[in-house]
Z-matrix of the N, CA and C atoms (Angstrom, degrees):
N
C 1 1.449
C 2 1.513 1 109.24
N 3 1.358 2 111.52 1 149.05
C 4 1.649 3 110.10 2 -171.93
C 5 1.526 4 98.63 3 -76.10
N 6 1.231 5 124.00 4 -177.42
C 7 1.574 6 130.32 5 -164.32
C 8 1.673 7 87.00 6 -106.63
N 9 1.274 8 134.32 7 19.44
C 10 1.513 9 111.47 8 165.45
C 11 1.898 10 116.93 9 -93.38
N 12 1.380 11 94.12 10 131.90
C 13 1.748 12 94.80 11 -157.75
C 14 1.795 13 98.94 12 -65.27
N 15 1.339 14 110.11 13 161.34
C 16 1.786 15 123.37 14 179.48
C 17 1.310 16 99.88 15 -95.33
N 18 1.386 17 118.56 16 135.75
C 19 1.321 18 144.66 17 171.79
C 20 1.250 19 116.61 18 -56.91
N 21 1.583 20 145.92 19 177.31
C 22 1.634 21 122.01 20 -168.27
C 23 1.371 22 77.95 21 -83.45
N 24 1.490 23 134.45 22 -65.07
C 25 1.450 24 148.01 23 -179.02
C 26 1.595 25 108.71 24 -15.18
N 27 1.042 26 114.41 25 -78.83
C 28 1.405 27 126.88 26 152.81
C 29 1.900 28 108.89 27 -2.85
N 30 1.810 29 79.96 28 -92.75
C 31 1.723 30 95.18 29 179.29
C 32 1.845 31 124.41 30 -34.44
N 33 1.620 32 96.06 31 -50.80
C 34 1.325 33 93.36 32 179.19
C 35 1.815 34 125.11 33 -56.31
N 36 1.728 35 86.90 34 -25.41
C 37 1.865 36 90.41 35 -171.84
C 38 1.662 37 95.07 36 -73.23
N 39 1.324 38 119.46 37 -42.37
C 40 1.407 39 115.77 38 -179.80
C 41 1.687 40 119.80 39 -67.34
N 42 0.875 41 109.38 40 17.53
C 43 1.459 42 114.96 41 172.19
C 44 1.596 43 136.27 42 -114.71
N 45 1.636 44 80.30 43 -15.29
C 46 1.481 45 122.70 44 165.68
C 47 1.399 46 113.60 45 -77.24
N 48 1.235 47 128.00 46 -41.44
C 49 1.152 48 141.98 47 -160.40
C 50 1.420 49 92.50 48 -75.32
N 51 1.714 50 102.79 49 -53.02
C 52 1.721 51 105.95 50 -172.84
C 53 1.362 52 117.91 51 -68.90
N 54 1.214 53 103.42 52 0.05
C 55 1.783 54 94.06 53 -178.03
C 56 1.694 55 93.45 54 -110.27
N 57 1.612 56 142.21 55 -43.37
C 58 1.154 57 133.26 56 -161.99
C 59 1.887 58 88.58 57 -97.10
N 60 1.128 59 132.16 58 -8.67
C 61 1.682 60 116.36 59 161.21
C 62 1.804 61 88.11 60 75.04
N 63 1.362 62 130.86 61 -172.21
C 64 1.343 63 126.62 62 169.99
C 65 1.138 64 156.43 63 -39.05
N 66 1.098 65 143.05 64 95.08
C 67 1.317 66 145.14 65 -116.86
C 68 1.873 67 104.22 66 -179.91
N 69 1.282 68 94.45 67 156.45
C 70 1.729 69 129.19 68 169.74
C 71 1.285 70 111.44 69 -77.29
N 72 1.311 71 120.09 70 127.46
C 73 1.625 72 124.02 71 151.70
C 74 1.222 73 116.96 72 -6.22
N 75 1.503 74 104.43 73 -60.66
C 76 1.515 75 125.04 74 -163.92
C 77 1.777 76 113.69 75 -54.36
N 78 1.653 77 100.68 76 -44.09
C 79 1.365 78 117.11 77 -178.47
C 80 1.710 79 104.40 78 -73.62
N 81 1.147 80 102.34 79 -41.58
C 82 1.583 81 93.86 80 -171.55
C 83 1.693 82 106.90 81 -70.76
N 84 1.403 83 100.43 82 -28.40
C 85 2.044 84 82.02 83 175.06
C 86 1.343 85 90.07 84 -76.90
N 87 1.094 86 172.18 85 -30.40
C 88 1.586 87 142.13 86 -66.83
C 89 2.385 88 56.97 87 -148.13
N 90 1.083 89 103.86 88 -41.01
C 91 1.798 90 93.98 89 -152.53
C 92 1.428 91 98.65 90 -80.35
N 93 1.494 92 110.24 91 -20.55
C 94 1.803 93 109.28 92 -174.18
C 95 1.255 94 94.07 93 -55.82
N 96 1.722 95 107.02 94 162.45
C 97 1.524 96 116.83 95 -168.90
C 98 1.491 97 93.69 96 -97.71
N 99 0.795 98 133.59 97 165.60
C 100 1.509 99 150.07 98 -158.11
C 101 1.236 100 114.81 99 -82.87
N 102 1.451 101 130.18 100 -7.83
C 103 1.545 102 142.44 101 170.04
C 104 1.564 103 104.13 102 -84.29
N 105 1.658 104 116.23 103 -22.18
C 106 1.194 105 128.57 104 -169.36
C 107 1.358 106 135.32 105 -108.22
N 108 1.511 107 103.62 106 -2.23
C 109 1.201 108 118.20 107 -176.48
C 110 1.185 109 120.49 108 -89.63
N 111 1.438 110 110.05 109 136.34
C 112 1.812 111 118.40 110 -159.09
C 113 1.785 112 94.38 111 -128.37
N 114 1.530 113 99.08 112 165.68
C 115 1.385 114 93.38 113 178.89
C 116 1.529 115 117.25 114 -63.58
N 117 1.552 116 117.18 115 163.83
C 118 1.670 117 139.84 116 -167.61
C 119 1.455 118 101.14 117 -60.16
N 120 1.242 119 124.45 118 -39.12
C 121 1.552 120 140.39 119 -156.49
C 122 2.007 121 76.21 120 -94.52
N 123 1.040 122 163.64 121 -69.01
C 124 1.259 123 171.35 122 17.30
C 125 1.361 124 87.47 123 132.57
N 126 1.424 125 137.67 124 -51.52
C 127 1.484 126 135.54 125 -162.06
C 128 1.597 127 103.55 126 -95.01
N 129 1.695 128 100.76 127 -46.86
C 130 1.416 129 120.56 128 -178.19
C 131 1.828 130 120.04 129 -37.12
N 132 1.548 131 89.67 130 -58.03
C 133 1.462 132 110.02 131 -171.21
C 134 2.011 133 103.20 132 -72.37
N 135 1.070 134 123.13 133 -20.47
C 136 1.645 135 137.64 134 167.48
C 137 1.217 136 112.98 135 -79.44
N 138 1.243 137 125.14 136 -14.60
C 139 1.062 138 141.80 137 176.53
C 140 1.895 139 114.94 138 -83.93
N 141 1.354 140 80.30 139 -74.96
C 142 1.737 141 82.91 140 173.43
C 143 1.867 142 90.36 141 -74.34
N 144 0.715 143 167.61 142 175.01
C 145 1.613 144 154.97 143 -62.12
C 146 1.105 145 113.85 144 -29.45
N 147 1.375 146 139.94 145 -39.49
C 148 1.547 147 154.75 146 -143.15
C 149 2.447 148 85.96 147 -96.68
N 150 1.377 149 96.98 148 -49.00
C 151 1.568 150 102.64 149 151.02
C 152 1.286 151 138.57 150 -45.52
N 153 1.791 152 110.58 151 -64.45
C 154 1.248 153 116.81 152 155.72
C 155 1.513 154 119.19 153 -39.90
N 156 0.985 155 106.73 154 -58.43
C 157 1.864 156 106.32 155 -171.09
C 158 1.800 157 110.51 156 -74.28
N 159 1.022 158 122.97 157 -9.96
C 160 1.247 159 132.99 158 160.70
C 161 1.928 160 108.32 159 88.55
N 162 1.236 161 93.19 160 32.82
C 163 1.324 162 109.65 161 153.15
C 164 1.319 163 135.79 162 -73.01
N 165 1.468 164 125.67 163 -28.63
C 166 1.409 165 166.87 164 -160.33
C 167 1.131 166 115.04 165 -130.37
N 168 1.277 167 134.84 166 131.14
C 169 1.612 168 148.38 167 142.90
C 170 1.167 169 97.44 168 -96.25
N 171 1.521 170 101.10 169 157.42
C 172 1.584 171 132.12 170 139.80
C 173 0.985 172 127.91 171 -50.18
N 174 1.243 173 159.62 172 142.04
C 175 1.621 174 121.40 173 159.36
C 176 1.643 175 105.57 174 -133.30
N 177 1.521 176 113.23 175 -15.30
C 178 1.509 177 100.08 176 161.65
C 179 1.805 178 86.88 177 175.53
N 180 1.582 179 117.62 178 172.02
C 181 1.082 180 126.96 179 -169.47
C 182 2.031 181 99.23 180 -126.96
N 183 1.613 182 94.48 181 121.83
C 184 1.393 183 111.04 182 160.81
C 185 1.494 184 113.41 183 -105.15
N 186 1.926 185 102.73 184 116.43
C 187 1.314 186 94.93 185 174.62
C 188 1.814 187 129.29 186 68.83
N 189 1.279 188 102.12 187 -113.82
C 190 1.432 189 104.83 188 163.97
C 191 1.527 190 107.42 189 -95.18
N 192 1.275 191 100.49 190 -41.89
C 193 1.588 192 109.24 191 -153.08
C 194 1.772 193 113.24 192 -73.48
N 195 0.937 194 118.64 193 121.96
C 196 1.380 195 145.87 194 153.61
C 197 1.817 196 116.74 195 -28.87
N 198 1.189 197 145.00 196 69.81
C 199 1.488 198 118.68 197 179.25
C 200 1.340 199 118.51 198 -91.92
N 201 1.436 200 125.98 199 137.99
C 202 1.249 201 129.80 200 -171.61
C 203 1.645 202 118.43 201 -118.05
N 204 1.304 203 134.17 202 143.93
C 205 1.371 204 111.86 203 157.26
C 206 1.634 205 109.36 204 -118.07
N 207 1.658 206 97.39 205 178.39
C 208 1.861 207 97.95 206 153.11
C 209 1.027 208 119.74 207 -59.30
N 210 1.796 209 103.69 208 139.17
C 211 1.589 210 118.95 209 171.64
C 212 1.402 211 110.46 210 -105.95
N 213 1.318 212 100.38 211 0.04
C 214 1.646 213 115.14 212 -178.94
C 215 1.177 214 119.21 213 -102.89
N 216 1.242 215 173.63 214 150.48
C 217 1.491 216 145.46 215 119.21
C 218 1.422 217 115.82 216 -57.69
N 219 1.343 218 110.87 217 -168.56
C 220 1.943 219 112.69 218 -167.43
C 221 1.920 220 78.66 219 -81.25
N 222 1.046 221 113.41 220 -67.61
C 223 1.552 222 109.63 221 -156.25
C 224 1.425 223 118.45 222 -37.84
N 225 1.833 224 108.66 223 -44.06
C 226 1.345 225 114.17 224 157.78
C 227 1.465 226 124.22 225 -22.04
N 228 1.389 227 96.28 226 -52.44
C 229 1.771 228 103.44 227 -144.03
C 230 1.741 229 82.49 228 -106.13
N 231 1.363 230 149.76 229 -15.23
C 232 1.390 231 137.83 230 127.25
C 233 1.043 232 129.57 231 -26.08
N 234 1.414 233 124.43 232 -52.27
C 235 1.343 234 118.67 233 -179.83
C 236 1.659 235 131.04 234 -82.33
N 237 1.072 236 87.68 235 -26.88
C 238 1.534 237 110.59 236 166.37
C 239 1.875 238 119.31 237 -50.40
N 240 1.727 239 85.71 238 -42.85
C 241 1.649 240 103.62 239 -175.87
C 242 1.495 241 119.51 240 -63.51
N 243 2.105 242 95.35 241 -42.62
C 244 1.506 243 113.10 242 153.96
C 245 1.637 244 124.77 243 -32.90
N 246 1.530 245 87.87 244 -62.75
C 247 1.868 246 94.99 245 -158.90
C 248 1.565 247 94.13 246 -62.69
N 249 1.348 248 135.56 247 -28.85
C 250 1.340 249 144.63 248 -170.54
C 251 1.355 250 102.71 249 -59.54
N 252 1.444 251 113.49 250 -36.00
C 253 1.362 252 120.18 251 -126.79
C 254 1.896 253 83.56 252 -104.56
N 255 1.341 254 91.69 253 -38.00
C 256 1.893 255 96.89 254 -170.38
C 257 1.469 256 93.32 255 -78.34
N 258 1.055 257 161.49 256 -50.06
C 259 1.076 258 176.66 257 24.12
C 260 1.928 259 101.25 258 116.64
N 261 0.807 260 119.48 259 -32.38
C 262 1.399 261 143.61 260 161.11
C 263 1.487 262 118.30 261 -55.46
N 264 1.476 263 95.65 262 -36.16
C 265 1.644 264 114.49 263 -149.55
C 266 2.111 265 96.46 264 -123.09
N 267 1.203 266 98.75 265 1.20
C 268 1.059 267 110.89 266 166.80
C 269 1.781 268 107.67 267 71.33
N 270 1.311 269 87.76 268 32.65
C 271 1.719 270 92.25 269 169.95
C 272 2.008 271 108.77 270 111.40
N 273 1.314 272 89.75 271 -30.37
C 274 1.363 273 96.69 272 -140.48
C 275 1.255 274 106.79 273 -87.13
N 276 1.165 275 137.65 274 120.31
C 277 1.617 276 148.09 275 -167.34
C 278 1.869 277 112.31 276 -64.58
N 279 1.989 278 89.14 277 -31.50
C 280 1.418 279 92.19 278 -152.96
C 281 2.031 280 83.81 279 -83.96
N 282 1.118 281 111.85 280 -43.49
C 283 1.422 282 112.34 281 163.72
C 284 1.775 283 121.02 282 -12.23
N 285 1.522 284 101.66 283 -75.66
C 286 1.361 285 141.32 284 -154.74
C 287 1.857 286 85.77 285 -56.99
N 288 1.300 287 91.36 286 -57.52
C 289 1.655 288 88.18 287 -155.12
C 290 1.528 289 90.92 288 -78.53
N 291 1.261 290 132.30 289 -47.54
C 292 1.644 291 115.71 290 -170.70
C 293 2.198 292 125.48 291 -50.66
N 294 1.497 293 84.13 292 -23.13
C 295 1.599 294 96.69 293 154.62
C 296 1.116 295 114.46 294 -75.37
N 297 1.120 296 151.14 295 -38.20
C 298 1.357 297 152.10 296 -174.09
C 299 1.793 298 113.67 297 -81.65
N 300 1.405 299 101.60 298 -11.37
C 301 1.583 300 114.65 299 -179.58
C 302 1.653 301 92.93 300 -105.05
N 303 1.156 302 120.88 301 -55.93
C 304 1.856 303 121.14 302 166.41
C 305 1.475 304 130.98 303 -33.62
N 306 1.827 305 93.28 304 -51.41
C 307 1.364 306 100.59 305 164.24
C 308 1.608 307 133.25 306 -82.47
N 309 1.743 308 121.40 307 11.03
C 310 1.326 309 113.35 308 -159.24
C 311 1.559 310 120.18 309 71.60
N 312 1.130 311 136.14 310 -14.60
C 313 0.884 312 133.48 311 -140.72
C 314 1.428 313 96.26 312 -96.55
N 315 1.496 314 128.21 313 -23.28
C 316 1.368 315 134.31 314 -177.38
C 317 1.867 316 83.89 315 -122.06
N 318 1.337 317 122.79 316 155.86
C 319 1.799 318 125.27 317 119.38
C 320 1.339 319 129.85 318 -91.53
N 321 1.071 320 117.48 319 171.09
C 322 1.684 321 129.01 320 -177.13
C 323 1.506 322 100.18 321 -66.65
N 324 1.129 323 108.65 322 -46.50
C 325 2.230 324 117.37 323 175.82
C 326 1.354 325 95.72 324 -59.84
N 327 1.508 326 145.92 325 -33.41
C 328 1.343 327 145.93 326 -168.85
C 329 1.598 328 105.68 327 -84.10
N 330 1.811 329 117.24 328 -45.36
C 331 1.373 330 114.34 329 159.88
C 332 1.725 331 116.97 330 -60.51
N 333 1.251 332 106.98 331 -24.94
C 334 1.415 333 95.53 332 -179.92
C 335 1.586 334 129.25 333 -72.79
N 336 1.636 335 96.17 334 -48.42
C 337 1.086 336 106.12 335 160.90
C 338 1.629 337 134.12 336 -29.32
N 339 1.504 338 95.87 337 -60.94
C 340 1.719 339 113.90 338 175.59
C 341 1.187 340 112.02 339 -68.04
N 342 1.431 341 111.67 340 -21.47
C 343 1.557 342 109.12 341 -179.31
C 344 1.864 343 111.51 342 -70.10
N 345 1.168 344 115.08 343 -45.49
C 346 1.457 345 138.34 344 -155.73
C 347 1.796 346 80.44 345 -76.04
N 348 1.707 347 120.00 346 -58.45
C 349 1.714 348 98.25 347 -175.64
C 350 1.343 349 119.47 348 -117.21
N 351 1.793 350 106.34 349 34.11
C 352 1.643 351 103.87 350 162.50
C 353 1.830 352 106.59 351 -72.37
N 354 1.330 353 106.88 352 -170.82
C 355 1.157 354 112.59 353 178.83
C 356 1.600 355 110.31 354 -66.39
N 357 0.890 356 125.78 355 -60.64
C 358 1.546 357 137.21 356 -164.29
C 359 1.546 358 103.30 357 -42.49
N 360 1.578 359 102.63 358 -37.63
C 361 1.981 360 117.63 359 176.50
C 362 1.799 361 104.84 360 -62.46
N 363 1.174 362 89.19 361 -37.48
C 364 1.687 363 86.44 362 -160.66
C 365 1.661 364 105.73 363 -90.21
N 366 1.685 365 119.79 364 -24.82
C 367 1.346 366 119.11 365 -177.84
C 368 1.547 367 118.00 366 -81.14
N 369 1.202 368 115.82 367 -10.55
C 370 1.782 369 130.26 368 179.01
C 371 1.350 370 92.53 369 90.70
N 372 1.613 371 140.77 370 26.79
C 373 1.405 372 124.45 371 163.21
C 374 1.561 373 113.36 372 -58.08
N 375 1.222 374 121.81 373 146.56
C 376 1.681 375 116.34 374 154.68
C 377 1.464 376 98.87 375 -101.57
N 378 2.011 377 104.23 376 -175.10
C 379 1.177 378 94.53 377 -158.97
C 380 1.309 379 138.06 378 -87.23
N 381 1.711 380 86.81 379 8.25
C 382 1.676 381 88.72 380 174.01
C 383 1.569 382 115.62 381 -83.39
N 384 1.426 383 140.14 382 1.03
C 385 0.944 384 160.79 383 151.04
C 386 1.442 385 100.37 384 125.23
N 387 1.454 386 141.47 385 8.18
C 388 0.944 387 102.94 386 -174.64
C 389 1.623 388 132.00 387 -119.04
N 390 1.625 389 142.09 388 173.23
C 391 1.381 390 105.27 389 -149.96
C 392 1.599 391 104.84 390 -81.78
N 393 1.300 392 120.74 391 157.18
C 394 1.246 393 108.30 392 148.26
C 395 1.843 394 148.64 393 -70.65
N 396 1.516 395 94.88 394 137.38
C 397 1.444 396 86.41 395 -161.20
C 398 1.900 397 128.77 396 -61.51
């Protein structure tokens, strides 16, 4: 996927995609819930951008209709959100998360937690990262 970030608009159509897998414009508004539904030309044009940026393939043409899938998976387009996200923080992990402890937005029991079954818990890293011998 190119490095230009997806719009929430964007995001939501690509999330659609990941749950109905290949599919028409038509189908993907057809699944928005009814508080959410925007005009056809409205999905269309999110569509081909979500394309442009290489979120989207083509994958063959019925008739009129266009079907596309993900070129991304969710994890793809997770990590990406990360590197965006550290990138903010000027790289820095230890940054990233101490805002997220400032703002409430994480607790120290919530770092602990993740600590005990992120990877680093489960591979025998200590904390300077490296493995033990």
């Amino acid at each position: 996927m190119n490095k230009a970030r997806l719009s929430k608009a964007e995001t939501r159509i690509l999330e659609q995609y990941w749950k109905l897998g290949t599919c028409s414009v038509r189908e993907v508004l057809d699944s928005l819930p009814e508080d959410e539904r925007v005009a056809y030309t409205t999905v269309q044009t999110l569509v081909y951008r979500l394309e442009q940026k290489g979120a989207l393939r083509k994958v063959k043409k019925i008739g009129n209709a266009q079907l596309f899938e993900p070129a991304i998976n969710q994890g793809q387009f997770r990590s990406g959100l990360v590197r965006d996200m550290l990138d903010l923080f000027g790289g820095s992990p230890q940054l990233l998360v101490s805002n997220l402890l400032e703002t409430g937005t994480i607790t120290l029991r919530d770092l602990k937690v993740l600590q005990s079954a992120g990877p680093a818990g489960k591979s025998g890293r200590n904390r300077g990262g490296k493995r033990h011998a």
